[in-house]
C-alpha positions as CSV (number, residue, x, y, z in Angstrom):
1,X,-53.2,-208.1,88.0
2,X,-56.1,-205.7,88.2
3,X,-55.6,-204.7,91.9
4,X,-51.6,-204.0,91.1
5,X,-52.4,-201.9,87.9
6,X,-55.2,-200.0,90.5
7,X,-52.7,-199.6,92.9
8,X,-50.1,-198.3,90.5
9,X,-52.7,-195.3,88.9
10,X,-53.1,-197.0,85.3
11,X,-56.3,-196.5,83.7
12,X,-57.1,-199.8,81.9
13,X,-60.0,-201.6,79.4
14,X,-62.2,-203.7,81.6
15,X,-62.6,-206.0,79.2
16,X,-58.6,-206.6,78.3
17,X,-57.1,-209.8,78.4
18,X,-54.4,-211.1,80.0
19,X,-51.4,-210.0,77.7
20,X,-52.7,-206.5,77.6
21,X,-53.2,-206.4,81.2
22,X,-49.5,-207.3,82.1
23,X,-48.3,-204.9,78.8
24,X,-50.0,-201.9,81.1
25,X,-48.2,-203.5,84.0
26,X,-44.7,-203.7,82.7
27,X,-45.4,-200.4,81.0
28,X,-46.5,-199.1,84.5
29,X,-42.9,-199.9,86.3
30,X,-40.7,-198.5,84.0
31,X,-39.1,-195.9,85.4
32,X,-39.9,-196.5,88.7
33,X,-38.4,-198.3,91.8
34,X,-40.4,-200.8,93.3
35,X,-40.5,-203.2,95.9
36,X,-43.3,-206.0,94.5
37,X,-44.4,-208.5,97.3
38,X,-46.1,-211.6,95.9
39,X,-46.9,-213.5,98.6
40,X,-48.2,-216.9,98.8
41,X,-47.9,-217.9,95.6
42,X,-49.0,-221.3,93.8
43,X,-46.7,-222.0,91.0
44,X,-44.1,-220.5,88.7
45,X,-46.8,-219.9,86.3
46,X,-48.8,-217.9,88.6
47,X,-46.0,-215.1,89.4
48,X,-44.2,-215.0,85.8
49,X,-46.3,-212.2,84.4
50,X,-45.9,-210.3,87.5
51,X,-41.8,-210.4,87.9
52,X,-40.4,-207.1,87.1
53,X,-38.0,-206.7,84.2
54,X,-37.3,-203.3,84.6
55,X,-33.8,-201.9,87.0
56,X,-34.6,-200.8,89.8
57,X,-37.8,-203.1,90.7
58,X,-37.5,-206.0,92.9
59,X,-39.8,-208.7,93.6
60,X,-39.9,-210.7,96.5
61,X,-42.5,-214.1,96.1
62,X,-43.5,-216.2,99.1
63,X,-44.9,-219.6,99.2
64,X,-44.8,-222.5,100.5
65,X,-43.2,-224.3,97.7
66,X,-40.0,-224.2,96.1
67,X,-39.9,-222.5,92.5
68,X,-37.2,-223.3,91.5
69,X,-37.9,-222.6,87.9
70,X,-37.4,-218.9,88.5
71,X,-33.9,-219.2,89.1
72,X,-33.5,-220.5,85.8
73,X,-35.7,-217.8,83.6
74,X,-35.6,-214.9,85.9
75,X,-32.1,-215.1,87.9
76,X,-34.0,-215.5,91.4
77,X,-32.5,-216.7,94.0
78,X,-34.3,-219.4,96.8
79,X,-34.3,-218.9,100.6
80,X,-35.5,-221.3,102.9
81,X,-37.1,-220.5,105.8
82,X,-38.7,-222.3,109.0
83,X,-42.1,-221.7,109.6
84,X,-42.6,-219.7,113.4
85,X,-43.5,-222.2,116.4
86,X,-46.6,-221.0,117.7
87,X,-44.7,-219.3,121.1
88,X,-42.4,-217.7,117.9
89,X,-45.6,-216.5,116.2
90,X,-46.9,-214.4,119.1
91,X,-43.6,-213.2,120.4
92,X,-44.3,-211.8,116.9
93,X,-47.6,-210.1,117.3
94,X,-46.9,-208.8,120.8
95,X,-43.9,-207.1,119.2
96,X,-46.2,-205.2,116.2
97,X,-49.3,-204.9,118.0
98,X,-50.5,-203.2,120.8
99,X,-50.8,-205.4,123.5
100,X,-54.7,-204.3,124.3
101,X,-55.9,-205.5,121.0
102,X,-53.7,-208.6,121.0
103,X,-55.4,-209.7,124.2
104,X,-58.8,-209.0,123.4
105,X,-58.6,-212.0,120.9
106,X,-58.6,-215.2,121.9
107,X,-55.6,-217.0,121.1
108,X,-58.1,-219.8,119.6
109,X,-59.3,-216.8,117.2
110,X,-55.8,-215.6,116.0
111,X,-54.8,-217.6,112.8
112,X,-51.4,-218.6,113.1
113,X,-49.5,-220.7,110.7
114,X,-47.6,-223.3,112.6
């Protein structure tokens, strides 16, 4: 939560707890329009006090697990997606990086997800 409210300009009490912290954070997006990535995340739990509830934001959580309990409190709405074979994964890279810095790391160093 710290690193969002950073990232969004709001001066906040180091010492704060949780409620206050996501009270400065909904505060923070009203009025604004905002694409919110949460990527990777654990549980419904974990996300919930980040999931905008102000028009005009939109959050989009990754993970690898379904949470389904979102579509009930917060209206979201589950897509399923393969994960990349590894030949998919760096098709991928080769498309967004330059091809020089791609092949200066060996394949055994590049993390992929498969």
């Amino acid at each position: 939560m710290s690193a969002l409210l950073d990232a969004l300009g709001v001066p906040r009490d180091r010492a704060a707890d949780a409620a206050a912290l996501s009270s400065a954070y909904r505060s923070a997006l009203a009025g604004r329009r905002l694409l919110i990535v949460l990527d990777d995340a654990r549980d419904c739990e974990q996300v919930r006090p980040l999931l905008p509830a102000t028009p005009g934001c939109l959050a989009i959580v990754t993970g690898l697990r379904r949470l389904e309990g979102l579509t009930v409190t917060h209206n979201a709405q589950i897509i399923t997606l393969n994960a990349m074979t590894r030949q998919e994964s760096l098709q991928f890279l080769e498309r967004r990086l330059d091809t020089d810095r791609l092949v200066a790391v060996p394949l055994n160093r590049v993390a992929l997800h498969v």
